[in-house]
C-alpha positions in Angstrom: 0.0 0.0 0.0 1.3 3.4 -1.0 1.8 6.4 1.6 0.1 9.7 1.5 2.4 10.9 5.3 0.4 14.5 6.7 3.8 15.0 8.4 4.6 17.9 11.0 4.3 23.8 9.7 1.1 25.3 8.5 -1.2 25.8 5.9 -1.0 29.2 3.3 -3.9 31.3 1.9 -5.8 30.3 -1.0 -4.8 32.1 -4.5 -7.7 31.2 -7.1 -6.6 28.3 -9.2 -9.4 29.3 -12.2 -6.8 32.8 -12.9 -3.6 30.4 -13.6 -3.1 28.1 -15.9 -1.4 24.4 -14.5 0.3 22.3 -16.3 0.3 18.1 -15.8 3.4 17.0 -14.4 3.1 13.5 -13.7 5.5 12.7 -16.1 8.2 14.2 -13.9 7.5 12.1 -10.9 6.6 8.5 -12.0 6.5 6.1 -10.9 2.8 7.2 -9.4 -0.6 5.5 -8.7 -3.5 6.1 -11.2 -5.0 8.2 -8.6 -2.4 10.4 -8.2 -1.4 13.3 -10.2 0.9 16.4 -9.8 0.6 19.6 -11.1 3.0 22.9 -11.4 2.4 26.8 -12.2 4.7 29.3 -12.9 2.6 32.1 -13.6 3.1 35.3 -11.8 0.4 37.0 -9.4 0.0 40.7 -8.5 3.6 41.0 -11.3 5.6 38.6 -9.0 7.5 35.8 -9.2 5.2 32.5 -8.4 5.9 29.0 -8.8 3.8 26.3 -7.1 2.6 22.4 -7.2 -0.6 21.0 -6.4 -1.1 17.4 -5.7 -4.6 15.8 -6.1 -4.9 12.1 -4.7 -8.4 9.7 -4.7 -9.6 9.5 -1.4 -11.8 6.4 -2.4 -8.2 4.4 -3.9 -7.8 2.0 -1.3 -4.3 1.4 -2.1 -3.6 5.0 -1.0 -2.9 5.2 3.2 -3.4 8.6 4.1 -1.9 8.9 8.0 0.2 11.1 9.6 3.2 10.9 11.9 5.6 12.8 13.9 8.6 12.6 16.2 9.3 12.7 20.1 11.1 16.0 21.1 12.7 16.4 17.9 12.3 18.0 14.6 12.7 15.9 11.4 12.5 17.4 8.3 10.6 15.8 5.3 13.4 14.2 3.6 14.1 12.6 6.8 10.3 11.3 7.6 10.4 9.8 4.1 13.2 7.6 5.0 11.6 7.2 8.6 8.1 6.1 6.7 9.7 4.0 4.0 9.7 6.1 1.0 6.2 7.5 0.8 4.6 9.2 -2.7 4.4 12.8 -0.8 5.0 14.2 2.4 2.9 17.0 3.4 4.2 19.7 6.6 1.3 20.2 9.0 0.9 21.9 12.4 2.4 24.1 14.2 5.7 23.0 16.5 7.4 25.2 19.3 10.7 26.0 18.8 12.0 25.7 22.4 10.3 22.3 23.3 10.0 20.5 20.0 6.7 20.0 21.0 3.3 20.0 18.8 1.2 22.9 19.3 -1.6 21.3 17.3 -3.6 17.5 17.6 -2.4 14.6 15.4 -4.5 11.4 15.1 -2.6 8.5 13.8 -5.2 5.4 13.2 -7.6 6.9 15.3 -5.3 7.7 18.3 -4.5 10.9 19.4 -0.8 11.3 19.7 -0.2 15.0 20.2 -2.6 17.7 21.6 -3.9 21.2 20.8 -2.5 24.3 22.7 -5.7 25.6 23.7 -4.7 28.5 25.9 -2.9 31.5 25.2 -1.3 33.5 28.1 -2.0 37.3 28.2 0.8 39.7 28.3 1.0 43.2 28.7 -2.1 44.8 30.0 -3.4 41.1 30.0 -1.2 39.8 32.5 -3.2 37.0 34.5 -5.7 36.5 31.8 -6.1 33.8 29.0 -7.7 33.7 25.7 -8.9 29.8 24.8 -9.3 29.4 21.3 -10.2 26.1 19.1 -7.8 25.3 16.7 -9.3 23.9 13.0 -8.1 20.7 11.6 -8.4 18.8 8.8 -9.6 14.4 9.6 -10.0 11.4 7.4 -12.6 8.9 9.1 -11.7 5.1 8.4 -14.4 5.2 5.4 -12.5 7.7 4.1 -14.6 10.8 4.3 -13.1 14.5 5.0 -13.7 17.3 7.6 -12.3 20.4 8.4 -13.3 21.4 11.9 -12.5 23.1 14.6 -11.9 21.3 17.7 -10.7 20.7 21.6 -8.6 18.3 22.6 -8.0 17.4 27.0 -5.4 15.6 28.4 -8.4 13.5 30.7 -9.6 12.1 27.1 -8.5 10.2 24.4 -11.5 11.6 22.4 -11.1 15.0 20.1 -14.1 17.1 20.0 -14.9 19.3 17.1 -17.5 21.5 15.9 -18.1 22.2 12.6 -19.2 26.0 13.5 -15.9 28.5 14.6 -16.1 30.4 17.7 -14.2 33.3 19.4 -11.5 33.1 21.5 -13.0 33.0 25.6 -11.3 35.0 27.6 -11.0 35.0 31.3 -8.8 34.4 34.0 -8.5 30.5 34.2 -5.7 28.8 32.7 -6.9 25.6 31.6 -10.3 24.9 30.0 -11.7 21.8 30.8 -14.0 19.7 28.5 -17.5 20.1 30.7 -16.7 24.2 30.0 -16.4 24.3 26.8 -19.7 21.8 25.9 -21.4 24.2 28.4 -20.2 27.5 27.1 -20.8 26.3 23.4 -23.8 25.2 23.4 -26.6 26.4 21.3 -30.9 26.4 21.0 -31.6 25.5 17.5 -34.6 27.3 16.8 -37.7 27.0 19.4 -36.9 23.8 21.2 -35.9 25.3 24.5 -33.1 22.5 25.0 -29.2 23.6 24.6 -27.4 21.2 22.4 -23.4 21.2 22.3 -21.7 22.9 19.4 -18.7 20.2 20.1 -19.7 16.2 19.4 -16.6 13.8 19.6 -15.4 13.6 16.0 -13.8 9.8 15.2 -11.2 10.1 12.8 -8.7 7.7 11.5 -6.0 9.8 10.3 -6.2 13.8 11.8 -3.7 17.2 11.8 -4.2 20.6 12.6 -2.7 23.7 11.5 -5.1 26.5 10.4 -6.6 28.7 10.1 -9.3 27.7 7.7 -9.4 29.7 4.8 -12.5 28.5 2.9 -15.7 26.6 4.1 -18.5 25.5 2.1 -17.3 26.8 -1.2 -16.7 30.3 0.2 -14.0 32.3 1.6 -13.9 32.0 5.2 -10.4 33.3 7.3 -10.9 32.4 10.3 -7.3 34.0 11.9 -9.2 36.4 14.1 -10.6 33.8 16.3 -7.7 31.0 15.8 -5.1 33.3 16.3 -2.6 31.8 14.4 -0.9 34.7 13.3 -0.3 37.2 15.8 -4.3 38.7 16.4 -5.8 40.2 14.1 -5.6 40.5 10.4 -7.2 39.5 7.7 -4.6 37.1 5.6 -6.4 37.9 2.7 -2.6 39.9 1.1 -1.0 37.9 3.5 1.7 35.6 1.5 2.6 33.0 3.7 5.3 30.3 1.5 4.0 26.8 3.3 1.3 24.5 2.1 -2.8 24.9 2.0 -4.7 21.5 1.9 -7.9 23.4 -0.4 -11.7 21.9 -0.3 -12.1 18.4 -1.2 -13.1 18.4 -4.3 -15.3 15.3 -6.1 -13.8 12.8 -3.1 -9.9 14.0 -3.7 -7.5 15.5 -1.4 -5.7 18.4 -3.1 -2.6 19.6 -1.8 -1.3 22.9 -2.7 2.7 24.4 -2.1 4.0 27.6 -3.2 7.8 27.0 -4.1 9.9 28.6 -1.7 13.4 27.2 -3.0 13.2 23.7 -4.1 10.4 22.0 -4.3 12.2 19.1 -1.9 8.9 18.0 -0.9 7.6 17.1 -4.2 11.0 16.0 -5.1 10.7 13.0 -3.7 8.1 11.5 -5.4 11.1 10.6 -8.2 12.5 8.4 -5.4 8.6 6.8 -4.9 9.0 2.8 -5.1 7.1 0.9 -7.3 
């Protein structure tokens, strides 16, 4: 079975694929599954220099594994989690990491256990000394049948079980440091319509393969930055100029995963597909 590995950065703003013209590429990365296909840009936006891949792969191709992995108080880069995972077709940066600890800032579900946890809280400084915003960061799951979400979500250290709603919600702010679970279903909840009885915004959401990263940039069809309450990016701003030179994982489209990466340097990434086994 060939590897699709969601590996460990964050995701980049959407540029409209309709106003540049892609060009197949397959040819310079075979050998690759049916399912699989590669595609490259290098037409210029706003008069500047752009070049940029997208990968689209068949979520329904059940001899595609799409999981994700990461490494113990240590960085690896993606040439050395494709010798870690034996060789996979593409490896794909996700999450956030802290430079200090190594450690995962956002969840990661590897066959549907949760192996690293959101950073939920973020300490005030300044004027908001002794205060704490807690925020729900988004992320993207594939269920064992293979369907996709994007969704923001809550993760506890007293459960194995992410929660995730698929509506976005500002950051809480008060002077407790640590949300707990029975707060945030409590706090979140909503009365649909007339029928007088709060139902929670969070459900547990059972995916096989999850990472985070955000913020979501488009949901149902439409453009949808949701920075200001994820906080991703240091408060508020819109994103919508914002370059950021990582990748975007884009809608699903028609049951495929699209992966999208503005070229920074090399595309080392993507490069490695030459080295895919057969």
């Amino acid at each position: 079975m060939k590897k699709i590995i969601l590996a460990i950065c964050f995701f980049i703003p959407v540029f409209s694929f309709g106003q540049l013209k892609w060009i197949n590429v397959d040819s310079l990365y075979q050998p690759l599954p049916k399912s699989v296909h590669v595609f490259y840009t290098n037409e210029s936006i706003d008069t500047s220099a752009f070049k940029a891949f997208y990968v689209i792969a068949d979520l329904n191709d059940r001899k595609l594994n799409f999981t994700a992995d990461t490494s113990y108080k240590r960085r690896l880069t993606p040439a050395q989690f494709y010798q870690k995972d034996d060789q996979p077709i593409v490896i794909v940066n996700c999450t956030f990491f802290s430079f200090e600890t190594n450690q995962n800032l956002d969840l990661v579900v590897r066959n549907k256990k949760l192996i690293a946890y959101n950073r939920q809280t973020i300490i005030g400084k300044g004027k908001d000394t002794l205060t704490y915003r807690h925020v729900f960061p988004s992320a993207i799951g594939i269920s064992k049948n293979r369907n996709a979400d994007v969704a923001w979500t809550f993760t506890d250290s007293s459960t194995r079980d992410v929660y995730a709603s698929e509506q976005v919600f500002a950051p809480q702010k008060d002077s407790i440091k640590n949300e707990s679970l029975e707060r945030v279903l409590y706090s979140t909840s909503i009365v649909p319509g007339h029928s007088g009885g709060a139902q929670p915004s969070f459900q547990k959401w059972k995916m096989k393969t999850a990472v985070g990263g955000g913020p979501v940039l488009v949901q149902n069809g439409e453009i949808k930055i949701t920075n200001n309450e994820e906080l991703k990016f240091g408060g508020k701003q819109s994103m919508i100029n914002t370059r950021v030179q990582q990748w975007v994982i884009p809608p699903i489209i028609n049951s495929s995963f699209l992966l999208f990466r503005e070229e920074v340097k090399a595309p080392a990434e993507l490069r490695l597909l030459k080295k895919q086994k057969s």
